[in-house]
Backbone as CSV, one residue per row, in Angstrom:
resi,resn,N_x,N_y,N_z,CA_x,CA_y,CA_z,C_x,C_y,C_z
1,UNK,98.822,142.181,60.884,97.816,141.866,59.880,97.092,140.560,60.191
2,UNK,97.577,139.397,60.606,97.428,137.995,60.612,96.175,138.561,62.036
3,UNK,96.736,139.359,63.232,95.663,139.425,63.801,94.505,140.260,63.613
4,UNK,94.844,141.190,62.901,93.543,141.457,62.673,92.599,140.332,61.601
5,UNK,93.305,139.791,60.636,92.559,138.944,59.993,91.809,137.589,60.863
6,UNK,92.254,137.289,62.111,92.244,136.639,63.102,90.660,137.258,63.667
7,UNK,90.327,138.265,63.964,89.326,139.188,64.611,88.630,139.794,64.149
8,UNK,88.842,139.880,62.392,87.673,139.818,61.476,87.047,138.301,61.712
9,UNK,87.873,137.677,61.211,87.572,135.904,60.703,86.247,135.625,62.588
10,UNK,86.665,136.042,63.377,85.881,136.086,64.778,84.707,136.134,64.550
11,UNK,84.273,137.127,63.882,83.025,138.134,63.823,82.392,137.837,62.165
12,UNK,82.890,136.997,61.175,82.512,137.018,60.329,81.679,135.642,60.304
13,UNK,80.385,135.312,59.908,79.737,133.766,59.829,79.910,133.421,58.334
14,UNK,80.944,134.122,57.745,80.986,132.982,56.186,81.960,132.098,56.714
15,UNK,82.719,131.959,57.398,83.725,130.892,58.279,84.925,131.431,57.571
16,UNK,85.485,132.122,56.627,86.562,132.646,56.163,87.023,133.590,56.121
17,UNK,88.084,134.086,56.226,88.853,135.703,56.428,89.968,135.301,55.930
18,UNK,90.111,136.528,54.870,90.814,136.914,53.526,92.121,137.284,54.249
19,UNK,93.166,137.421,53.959,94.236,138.115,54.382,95.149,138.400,52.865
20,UNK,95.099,139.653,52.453,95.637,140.119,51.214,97.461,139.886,51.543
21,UNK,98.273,139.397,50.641,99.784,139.179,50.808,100.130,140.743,49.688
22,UNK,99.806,139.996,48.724,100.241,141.060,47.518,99.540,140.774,45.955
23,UNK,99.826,141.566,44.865,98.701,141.487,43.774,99.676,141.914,42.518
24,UNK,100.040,141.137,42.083,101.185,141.561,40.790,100.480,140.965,39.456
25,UNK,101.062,141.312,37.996,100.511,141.091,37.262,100.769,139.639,37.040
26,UNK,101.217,138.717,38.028,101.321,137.459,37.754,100.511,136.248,38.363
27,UNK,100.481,137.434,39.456,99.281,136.239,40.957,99.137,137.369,41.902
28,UNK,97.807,136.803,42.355,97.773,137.118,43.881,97.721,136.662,44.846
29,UNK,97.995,136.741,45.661,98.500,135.700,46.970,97.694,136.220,47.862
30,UNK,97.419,135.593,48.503,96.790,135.815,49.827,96.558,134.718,50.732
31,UNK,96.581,134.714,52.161,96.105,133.778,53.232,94.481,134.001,53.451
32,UNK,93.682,132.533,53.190,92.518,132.466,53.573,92.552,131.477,54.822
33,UNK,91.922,131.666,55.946,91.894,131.109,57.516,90.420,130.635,57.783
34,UNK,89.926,129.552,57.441,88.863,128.846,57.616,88.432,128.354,58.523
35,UNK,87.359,129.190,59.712,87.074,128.264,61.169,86.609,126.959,60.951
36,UNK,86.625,126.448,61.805,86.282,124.864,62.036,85.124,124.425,61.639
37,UNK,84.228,123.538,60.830,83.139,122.986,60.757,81.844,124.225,60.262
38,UNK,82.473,125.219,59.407,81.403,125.968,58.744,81.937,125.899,57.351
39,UNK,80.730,125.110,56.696,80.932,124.894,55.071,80.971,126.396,54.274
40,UNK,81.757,126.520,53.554,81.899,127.766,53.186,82.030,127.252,51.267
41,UNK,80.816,128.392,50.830,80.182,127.992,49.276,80.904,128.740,48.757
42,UNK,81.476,128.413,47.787,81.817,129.322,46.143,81.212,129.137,44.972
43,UNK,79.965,129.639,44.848,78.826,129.795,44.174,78.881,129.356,42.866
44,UNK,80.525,130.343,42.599,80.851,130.827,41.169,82.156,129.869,41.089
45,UNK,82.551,129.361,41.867,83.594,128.522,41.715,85.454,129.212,41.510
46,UNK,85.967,128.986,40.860,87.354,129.524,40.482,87.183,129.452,39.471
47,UNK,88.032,130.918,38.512,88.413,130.743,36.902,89.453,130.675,36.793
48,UNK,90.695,130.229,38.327,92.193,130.419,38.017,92.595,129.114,38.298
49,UNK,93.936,128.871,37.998,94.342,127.727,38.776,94.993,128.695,39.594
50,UNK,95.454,127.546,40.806,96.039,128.104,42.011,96.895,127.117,42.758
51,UNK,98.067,127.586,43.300,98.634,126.622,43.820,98.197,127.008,45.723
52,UNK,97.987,125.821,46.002,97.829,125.979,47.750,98.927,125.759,48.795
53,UNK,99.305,126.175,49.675,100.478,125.844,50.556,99.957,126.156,52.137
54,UNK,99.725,124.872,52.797,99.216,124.810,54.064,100.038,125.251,55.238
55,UNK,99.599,125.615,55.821,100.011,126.662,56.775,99.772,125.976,58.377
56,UNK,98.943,125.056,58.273,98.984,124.272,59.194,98.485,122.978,59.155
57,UNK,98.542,121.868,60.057,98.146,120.088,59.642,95.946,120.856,60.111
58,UNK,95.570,119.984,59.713,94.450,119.685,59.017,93.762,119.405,58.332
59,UNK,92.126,118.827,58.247,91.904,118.007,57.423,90.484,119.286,56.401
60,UNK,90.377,118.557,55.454,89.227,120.038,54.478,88.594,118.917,53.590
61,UNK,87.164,118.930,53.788,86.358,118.830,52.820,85.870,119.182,51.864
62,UNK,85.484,119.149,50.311,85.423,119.889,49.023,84.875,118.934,48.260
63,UNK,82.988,119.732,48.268,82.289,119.007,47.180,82.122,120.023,46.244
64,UNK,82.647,119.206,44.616,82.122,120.192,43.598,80.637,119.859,43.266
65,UNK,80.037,121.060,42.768,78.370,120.178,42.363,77.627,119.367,43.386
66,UNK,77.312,118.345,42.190,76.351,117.434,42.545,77.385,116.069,43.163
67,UNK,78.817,115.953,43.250,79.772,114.949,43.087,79.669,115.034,44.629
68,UNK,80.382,113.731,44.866,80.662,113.015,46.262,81.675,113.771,46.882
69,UNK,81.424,114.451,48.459,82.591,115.111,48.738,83.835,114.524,49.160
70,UNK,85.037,115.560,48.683,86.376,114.248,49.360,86.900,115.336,50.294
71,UNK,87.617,114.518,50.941,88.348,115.255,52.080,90.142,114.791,51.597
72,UNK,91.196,115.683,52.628,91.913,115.579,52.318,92.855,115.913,53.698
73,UNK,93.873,114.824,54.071,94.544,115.341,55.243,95.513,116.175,54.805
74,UNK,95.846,117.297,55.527,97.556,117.726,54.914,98.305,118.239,56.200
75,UNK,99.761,118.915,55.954,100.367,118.847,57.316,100.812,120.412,56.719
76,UNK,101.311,121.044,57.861,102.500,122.125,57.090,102.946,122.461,56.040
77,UNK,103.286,123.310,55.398,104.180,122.862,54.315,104.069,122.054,53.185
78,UNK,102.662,121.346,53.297,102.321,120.468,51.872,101.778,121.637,50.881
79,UNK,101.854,121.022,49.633,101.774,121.877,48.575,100.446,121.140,47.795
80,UNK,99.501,122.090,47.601,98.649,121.077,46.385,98.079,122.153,44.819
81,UNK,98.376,121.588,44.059,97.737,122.319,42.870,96.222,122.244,42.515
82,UNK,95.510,123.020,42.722,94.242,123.459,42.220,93.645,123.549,41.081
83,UNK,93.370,122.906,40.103,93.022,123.795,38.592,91.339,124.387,39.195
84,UNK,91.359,125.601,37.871,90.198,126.066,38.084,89.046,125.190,37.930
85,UNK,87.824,125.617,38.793,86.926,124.739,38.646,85.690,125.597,39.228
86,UNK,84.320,124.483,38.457,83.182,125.495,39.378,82.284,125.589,40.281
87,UNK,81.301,125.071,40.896,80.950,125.715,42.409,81.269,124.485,42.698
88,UNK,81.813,125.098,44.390,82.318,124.210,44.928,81.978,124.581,46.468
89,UNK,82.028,123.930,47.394,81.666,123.913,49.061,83.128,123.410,49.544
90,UNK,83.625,124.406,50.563,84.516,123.673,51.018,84.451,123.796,52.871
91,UNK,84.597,122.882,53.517,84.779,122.969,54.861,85.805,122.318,55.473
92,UNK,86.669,123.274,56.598,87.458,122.576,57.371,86.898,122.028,58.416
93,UNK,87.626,120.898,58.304,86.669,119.260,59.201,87.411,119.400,60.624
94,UNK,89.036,119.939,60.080,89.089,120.378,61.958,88.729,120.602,62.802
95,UNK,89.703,120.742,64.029,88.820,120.977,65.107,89.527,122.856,65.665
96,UNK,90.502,122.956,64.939,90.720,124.024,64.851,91.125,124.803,63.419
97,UNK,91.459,126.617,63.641,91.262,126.541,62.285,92.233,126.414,61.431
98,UNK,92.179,126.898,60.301,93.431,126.414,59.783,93.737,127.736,58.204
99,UNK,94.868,127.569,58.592,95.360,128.543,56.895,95.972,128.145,55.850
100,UNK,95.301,128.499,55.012,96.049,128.656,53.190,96.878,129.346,52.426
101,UNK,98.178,129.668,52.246,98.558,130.318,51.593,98.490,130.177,49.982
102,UNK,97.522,131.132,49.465,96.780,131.112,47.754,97.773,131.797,46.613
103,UNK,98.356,131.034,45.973,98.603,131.751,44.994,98.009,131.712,43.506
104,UNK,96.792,132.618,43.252,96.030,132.993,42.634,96.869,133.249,41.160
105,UNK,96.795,132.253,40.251,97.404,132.291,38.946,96.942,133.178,38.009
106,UNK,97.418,134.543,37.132,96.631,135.013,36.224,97.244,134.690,35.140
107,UNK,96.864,134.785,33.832,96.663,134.522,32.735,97.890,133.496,31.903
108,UNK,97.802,133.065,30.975,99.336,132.147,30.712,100.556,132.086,30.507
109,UNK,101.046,131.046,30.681,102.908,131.463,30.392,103.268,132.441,29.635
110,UNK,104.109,132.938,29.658,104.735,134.369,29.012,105.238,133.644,27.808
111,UNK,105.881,132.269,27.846,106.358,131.756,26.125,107.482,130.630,26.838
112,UNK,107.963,130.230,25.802,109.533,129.576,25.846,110.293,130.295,27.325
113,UNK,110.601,129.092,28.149,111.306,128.850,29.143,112.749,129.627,29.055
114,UNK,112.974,130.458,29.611,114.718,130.541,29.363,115.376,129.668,30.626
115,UNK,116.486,129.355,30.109,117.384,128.157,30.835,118.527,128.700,31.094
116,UNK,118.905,127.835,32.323,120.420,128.283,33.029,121.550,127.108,33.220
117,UNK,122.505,127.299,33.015,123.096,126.107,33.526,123.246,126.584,35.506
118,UNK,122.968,127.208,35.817,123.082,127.731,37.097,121.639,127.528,37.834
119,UNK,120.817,125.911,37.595,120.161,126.174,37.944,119.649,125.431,39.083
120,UNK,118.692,125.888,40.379,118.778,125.840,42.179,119.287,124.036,41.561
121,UNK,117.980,123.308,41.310,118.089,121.949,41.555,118.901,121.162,40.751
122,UNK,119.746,121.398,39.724,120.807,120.993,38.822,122.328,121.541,39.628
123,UNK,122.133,122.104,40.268,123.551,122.868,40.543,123.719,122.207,42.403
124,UNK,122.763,122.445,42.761,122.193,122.132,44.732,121.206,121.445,44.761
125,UNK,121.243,120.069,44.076,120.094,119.127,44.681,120.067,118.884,46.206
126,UNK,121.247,119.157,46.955,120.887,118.997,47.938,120.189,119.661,48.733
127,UNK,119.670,120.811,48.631,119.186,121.993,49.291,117.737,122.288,48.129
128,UNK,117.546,122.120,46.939,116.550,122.434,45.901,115.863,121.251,45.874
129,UNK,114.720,121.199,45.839,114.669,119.907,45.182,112.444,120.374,44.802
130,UNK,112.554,120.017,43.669,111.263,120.170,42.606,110.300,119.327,42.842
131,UNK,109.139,119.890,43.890,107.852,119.326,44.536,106.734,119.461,43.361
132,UNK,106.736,120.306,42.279,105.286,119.809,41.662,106.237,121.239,40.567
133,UNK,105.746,120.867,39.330,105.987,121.545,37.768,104.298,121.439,36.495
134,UNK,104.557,122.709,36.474,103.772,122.377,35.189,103.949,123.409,34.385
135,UNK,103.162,123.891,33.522,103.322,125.120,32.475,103.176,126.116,32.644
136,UNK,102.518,126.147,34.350,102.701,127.447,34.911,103.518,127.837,35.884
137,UNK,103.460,127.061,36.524,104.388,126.819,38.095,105.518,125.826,38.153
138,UNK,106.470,126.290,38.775,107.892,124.904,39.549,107.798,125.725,40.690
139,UNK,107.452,124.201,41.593,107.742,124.595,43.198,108.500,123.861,43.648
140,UNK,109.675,124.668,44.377,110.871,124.549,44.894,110.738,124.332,46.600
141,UNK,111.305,122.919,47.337,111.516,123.038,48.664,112.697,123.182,48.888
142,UNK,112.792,124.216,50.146,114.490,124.268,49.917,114.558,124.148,50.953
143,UNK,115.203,123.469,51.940,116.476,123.273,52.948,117.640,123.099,53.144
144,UNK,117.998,124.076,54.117,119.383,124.204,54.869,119.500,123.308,56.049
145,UNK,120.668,122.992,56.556,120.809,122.899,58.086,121.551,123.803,58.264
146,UNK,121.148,124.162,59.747,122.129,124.826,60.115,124.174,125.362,59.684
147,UNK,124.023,126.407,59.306,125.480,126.882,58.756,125.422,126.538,57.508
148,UNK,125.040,125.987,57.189,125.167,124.610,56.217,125.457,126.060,54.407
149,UNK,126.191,126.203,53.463,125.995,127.142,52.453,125.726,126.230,51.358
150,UNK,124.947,126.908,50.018,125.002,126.128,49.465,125.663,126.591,48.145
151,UNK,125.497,126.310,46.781,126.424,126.341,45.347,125.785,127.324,44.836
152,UNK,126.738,128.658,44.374,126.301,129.112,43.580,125.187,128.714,42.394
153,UNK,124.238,129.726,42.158,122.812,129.436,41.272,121.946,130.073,41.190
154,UNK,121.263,130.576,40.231,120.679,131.232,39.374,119.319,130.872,39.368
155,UNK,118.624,132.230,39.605,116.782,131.891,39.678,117.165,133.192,38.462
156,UNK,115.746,132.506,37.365,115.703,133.262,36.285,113.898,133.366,36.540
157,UNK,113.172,133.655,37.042,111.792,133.780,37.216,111.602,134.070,38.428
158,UNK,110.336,135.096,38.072,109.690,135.259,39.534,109.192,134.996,40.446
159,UNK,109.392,134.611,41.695,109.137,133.431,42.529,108.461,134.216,43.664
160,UNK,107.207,132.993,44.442,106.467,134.009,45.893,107.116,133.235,46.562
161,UNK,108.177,133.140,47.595,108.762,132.962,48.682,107.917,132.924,50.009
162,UNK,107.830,131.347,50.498,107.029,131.481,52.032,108.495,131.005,52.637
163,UNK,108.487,131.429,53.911,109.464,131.055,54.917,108.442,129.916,55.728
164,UNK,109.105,128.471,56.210,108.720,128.258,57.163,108.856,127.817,58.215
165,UNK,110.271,128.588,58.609,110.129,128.873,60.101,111.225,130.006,60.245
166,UNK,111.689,130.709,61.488,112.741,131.990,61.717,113.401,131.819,60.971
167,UNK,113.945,132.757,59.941,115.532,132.896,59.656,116.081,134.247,59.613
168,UNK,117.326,134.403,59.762,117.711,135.729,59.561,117.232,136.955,58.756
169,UNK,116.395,137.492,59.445,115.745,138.454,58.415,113.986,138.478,58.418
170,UNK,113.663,137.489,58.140,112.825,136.949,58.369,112.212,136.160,59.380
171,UNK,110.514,136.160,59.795,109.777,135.174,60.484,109.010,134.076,59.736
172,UNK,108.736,133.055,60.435,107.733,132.247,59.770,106.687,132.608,59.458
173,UNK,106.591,131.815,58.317,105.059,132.484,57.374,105.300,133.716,56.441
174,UNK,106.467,134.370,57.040,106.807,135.199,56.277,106.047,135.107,54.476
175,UNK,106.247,135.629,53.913,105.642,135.657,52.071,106.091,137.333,51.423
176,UNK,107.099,136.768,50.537,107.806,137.724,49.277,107.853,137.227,48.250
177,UNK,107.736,138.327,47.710,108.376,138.271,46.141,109.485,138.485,45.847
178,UNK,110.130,137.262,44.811,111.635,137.244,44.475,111.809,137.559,43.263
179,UNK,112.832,138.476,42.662,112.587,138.392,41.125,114.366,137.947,40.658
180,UNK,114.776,137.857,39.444,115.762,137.114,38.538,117.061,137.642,39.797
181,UNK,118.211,136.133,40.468,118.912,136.490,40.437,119.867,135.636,40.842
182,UNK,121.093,136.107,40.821,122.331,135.039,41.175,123.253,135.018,42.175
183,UNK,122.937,133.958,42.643,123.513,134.088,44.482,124.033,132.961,45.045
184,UNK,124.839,132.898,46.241,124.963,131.752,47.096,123.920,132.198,48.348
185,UNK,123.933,131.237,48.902,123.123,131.555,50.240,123.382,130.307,51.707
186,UNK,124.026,130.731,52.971,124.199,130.706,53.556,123.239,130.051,55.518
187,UNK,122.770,129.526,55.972,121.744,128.869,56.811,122.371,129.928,58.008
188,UNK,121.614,130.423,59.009,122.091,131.039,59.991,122.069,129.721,60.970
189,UNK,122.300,129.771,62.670,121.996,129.273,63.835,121.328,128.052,63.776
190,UNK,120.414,128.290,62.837,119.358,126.887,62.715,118.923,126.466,61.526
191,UNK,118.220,125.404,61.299,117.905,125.166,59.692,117.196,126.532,59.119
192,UNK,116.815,125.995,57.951,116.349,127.159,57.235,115.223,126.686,56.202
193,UNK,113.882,126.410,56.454,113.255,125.763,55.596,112.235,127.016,54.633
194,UNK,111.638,126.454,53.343,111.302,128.000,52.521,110.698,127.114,51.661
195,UNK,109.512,127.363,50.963,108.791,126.841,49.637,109.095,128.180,48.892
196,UNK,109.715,127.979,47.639,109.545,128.879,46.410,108.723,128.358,45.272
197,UNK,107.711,129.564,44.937,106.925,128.935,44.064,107.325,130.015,42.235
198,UNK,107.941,129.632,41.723,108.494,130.201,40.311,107.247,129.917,39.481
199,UNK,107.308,131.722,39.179,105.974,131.933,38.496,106.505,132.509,36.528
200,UNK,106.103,131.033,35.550,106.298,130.643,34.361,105.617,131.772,33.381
């Protein structure tokens, strides 16, 4: 998929190519891959919030309106929250291109939080640990080292799972959906790094 989205994105002059992940009644996810130095308009702007998760180091420019544009460095694995907003220009200032993994927020919290005492970052701070929260989203970085297991614990929400890098089962970049459950979990051969994003 990634290559064909690779060989659309070739042949396309809006500088962006879509790559669909999946579409649930909670989000949709998808990888957008932005060539280098073509400003790419959103007319209409966003009506969602969205959380972003970079896929590779590079730098992106983003003027809303009539406002001063800012840029922004990021690396791998950084996480940034989006609220909706409206037209906006965005260009990657790189020199190569670069990807987004989108998770496209639909409509609001379902209600009152249910709680666990079994829960990743209360139970395994060492392996959980809570990169950005709000009323819609908790995003979870999780690392293993190698072998390394960690404490029984309890995910009570539905979470989009990026891998980022090999693990048993999985490749990097990998992207699933996780739904309610209770587990230990185990590091194969090598670390085991993963953003979970728990969808409120």
């Amino acid at each position: 998929m990634l290559a064909l989205a690779v060989g659309l994105r070739a042949q396309d002059p809006s500088g962006v190519a879509i790559e669909n992940k999946f579409d649930t009644a909670q989000a949709r996810v998808f990888i957008a891959t932005l060539r280098p130095h073509v400003p790419v308009p959103s007319p209409n702007g966003h009506a969602t919030n969205r959380v972003l998760i970079f896929l590779d180091n590079g730098e992106l420019k983003r003027q809303e309106g009539s406002d001063s544009a800012k840029s922004i460095e990021f690396h791998r694995g950084d996480v940034l929250w989006r609220p909706a907003s409206g037209a906006y220009v965005a260009e990657n200032t790189s020199d190569h291109s670069i990807r987004i993994l989108e998770i496209d927020l639909k409509g609001k919290p379902a209600g009152p939080l249910p709680a666990t005492k079994l829960d990743p970052p209360l139970v395994d701070a060492k392996h959980y640990q809570v990169i950005l929260e709000n009323e819609q989203v908790r995003v979870l970085r999780v690392h293993y080292e190698a072998h390394e297991k960690g404490e029984l614990h309890e995910h009570i929400l539905n979470r989009v799972v990026l891998s980022l890098n090999d693990q048993p089962g999985v490749k990097a970049d990998d992207v699933h959906i996780s739904s309610a459950a209770t587990h230990t979990e185990q590091a194969g051969d090598q670390p085991a790094d993963r953003i979970a994003v728990e969808l409120k």
